[in-house]
N, C-alpha and C positions, 0 to 999 in steps of 0.2 A: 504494500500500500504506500503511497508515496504522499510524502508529510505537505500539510500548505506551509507557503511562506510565510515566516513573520513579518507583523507589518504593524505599524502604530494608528490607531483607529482611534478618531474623534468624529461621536454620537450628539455630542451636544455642545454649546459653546458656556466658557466657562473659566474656572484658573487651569496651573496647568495639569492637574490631576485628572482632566476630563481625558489628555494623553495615554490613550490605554494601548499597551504592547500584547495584541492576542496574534492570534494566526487565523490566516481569511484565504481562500480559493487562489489558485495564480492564477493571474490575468494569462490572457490568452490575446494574440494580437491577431490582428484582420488584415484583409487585404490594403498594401499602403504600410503596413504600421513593423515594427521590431519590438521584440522582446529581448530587456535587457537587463542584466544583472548589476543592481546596484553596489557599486563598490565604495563610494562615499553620498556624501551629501549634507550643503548645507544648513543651517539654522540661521534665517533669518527674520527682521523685524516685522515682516508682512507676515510668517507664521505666525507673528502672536499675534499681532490683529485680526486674523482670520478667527482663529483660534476663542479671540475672546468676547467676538462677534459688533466688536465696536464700530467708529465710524471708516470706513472704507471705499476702495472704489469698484468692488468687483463682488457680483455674488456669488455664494456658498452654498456649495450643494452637499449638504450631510445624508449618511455617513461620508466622511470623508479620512484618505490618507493623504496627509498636509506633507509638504516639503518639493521644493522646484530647482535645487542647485545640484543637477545629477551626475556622475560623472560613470564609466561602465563597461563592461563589456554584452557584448551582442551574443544572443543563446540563440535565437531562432528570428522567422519572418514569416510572416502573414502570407496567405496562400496568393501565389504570382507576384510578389515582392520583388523589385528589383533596387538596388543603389544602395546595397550594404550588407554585409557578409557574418557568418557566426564567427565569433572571436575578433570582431572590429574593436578597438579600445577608442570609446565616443565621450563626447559631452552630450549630454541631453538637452538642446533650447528649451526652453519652456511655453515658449508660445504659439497659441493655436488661433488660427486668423482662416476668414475665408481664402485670401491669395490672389483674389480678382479685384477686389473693390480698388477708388482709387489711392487709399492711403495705404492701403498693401501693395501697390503697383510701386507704390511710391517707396515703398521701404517702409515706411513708418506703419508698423501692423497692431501698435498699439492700439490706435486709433479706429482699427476695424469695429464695425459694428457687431460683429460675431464674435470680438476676442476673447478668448479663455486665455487658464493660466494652468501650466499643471500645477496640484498640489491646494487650488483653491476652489475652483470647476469640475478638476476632472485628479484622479487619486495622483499622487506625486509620489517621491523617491523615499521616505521615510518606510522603506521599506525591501524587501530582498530583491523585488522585480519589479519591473515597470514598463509598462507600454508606451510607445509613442511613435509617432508615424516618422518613417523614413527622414524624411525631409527635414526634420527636427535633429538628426544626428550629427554631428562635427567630430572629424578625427581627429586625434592628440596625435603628434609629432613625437616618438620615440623619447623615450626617457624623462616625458611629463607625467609624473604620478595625478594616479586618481584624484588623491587629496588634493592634492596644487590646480586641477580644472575643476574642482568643484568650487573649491574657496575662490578662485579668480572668477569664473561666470559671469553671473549677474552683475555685479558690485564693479568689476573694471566695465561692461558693459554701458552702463548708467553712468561712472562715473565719464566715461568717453563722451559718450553723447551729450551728456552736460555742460561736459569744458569746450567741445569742437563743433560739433553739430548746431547746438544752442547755446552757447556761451561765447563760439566765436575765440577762443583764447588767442592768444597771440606772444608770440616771442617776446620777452622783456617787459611781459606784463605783472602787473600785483597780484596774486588771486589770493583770494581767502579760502580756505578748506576747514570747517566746522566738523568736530567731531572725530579728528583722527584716526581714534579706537576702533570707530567702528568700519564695519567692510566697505562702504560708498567713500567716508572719506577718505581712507587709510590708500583707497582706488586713485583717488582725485588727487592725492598729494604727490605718489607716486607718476600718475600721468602727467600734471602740471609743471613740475619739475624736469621729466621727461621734455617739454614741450620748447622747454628754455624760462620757462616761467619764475619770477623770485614767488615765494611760498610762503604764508604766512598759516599756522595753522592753529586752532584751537583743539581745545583738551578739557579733563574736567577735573582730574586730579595729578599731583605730582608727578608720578610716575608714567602715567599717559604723556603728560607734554614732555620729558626727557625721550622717551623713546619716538614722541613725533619729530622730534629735533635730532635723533639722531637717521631715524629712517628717511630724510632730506629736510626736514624744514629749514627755512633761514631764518623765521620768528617764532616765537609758540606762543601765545596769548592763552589763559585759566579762564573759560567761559564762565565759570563760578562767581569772580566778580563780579557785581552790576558795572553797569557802566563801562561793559570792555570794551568796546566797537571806538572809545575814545583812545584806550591803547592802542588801536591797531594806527589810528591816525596818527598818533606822537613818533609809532614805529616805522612810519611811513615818509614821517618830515609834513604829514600833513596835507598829504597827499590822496592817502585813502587808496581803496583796493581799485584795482580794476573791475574784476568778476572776483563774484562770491558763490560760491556752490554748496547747497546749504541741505540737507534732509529734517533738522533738527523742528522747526516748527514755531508757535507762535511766541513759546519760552524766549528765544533765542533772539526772535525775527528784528527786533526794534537794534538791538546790538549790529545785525550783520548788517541793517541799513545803512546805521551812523558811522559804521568803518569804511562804506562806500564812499569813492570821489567821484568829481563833478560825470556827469555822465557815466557811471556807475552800471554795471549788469549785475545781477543776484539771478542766480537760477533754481529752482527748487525742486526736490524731486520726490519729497516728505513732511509729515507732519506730523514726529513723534511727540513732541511734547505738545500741543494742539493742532487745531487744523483755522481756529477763530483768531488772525492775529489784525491788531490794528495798525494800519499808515497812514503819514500825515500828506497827506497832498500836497500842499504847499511845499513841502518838502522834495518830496517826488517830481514835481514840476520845476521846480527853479532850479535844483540840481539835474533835472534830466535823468533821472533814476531810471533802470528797465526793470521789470521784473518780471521772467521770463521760467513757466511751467516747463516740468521735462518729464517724460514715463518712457522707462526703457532702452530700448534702443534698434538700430539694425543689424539683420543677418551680416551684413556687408560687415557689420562694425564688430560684430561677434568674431568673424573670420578672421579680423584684423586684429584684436584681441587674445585668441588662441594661439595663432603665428608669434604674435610677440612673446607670449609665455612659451613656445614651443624653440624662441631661441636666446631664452633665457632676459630678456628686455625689460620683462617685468617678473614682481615674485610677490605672491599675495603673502598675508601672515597667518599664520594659522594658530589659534588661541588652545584651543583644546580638542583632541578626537576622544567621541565617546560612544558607547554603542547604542542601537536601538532603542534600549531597553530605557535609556537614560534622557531620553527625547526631554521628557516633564523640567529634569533638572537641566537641562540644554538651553530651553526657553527661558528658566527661572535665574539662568547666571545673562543670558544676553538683555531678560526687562532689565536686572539689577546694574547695568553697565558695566559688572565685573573681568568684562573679556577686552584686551587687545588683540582684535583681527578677529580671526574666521572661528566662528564652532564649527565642530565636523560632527557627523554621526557615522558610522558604519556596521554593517552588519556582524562583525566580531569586535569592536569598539579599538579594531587597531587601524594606526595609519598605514591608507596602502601603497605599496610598492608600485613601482613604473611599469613593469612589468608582471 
């Protein structure tokens, strides 16, 4: 008799105890689609909004297995399958878009009117297996472990499209990076930096801004005090940021304005500490403020993304690998801010190897 895979199963929304580790049927993939054995995968901060059923931008189809940052090998394929092979070592995209409309022609598939997500719409990687159509799969380049495409995914993803696509960055420009600890910004310091960018970054305690200073910043500002957004200008000569790329939210939002200079971009891609923040117009106006939404990103940019980690250009951080079973306390160290970089999960709670 052949056992079901383990998989973490949330029935209802809740703390993170609602996180139940049973065993459920294997999915079985269709025509189009792969079966793929989960060898890492992320914990991130849209898992516990899902999770806790707050405010968000995507609905929730329960029961659900939560988790979208996949990383894996290929078991099998769906009957007349073609464009991916058993034993492929893939990333899993997470996103599911018609493909026709015109902001999926366009590349931008958040936007689709049909978007899903895996892990929020349809079951995700928090678990030993996972479906997902062809099209969805990205090969890793020889000698990138699972754990290093899972933790880089989404978060360089986002953090790309934020600074280039929609943020526009530019050589020898300011930017601001909020939250360095976590995966988007921890993405955005290292890309911005890349980019020729000066960096200035915030943090929330000691030991976070040391390590964002040492992982490239050239400023590190303690978002903890009020009134930081005035240090970044003193840091600046007065100057103020160029761009600011921000997920943090309404907590924060008043700070990253006032470190803004004159014709200023903020782009934002979250709203962990609210979603209700206030701006002063006047302000906005007479400095020429932008402030500019971002969700996601493109294939194109995904591509671009994996290449650079496949030659080593970039390197995510990885905070803790835990196993399944540990999902509950996985969510419960990432609300607490206790993580610098990436949680992992994997199915024997070890980090895995490249090969």
């Amino acid at each position: 008799m052949i056992t079901p895979m383990r998989a973490v199963v949330m029935e209802r929304h809740g703390g993170p105890d609602v996180l139940v580790a049973t065993r459920v049927p294997d999915p079985r993939p269709a025509a189009g689609e792969a079966l793929v054995a989960v060898r890492a995968v992320a914990v991130n901060r849209l898992d516990c909004l899902i999770r806790e059923g707050g405010p968000h931008a995507y609905g929730v189809k329960l029961p659900l297995v939560p988790g979208y940052d996949v990383a894996g090998e290929v078991l099998a394929l769906g009957p007349g399958t073609i464009g991916a092979r058993p034993g492929d070592r893939v990333y899993v995209h997470y996103d599911y878009s018609c493909g026709r409309c015109r902001f999926c022609r366009d590349g931008d598939e958040s936007l689709c009117a049909r978007y899903e997500i895996m892990g929020v719409n349809r079951d995700g990687g928090y678990a030993e297996l996972v479906v997902a159509p062809v099209r969805n799969l990205f090969a890793l380049a020889p000698g990138v472990s699972f754990a290093a495409a899972a933790a880089t995914g989404s978060v360089f993803l986002t953090a790309h499209h934020m600074l280039f696509a929609r943020g526009g960055v530019r050589e020898g420009e300011i930017v601001l990076v909020t939250a360095a600890g976590s995966g988007v910004g921890g993405a955005a310091l290292q890309l911005a930096a890349r980019a020729g960018a000066r960096v200035i970054a915030t943090a929330g305690s000691d030991e976070k801004l040391e390590r964002a200073r040492a992982a490239g910043a050239d400023h590190v500002v303690d978002h903890r005090r009020p009134g930081w957004g005035a240090e970044v200008q003193e840091r600046t000569g007065g100057q103020g940021a160029d761009l600011a790329v921000d997920h943090t939210g309404a907590e924060q939002f008043a700070d990253v304005v006032a470190a803004l200079g004159p014709r200023g971009r903020v782009v934002i891609c979250g709203a962990t500490t609210g979603a209700l923040a206030q701006l002063d117009l006047v302000d906005l106006f007479a400095r020429q403020i932008s402030v500019i939404g971002s969700s996601d990103g493109t294939r194109a940019e995904l591509a671009e993304i994996l290449e650079l980690l496949g030659r080593g250009a970039i390197a995510p951080v990885i905070d803790t690998v835990m196993p399944l079973d540990a999902a509950a306390e996985a969510q419960r160290r990432l609300a607490a801010r206790a993580h610098f970089g990436r949680l992992l999960l994997t199915p024997d709670g070890n980090a895995p190897t490249p090969v």
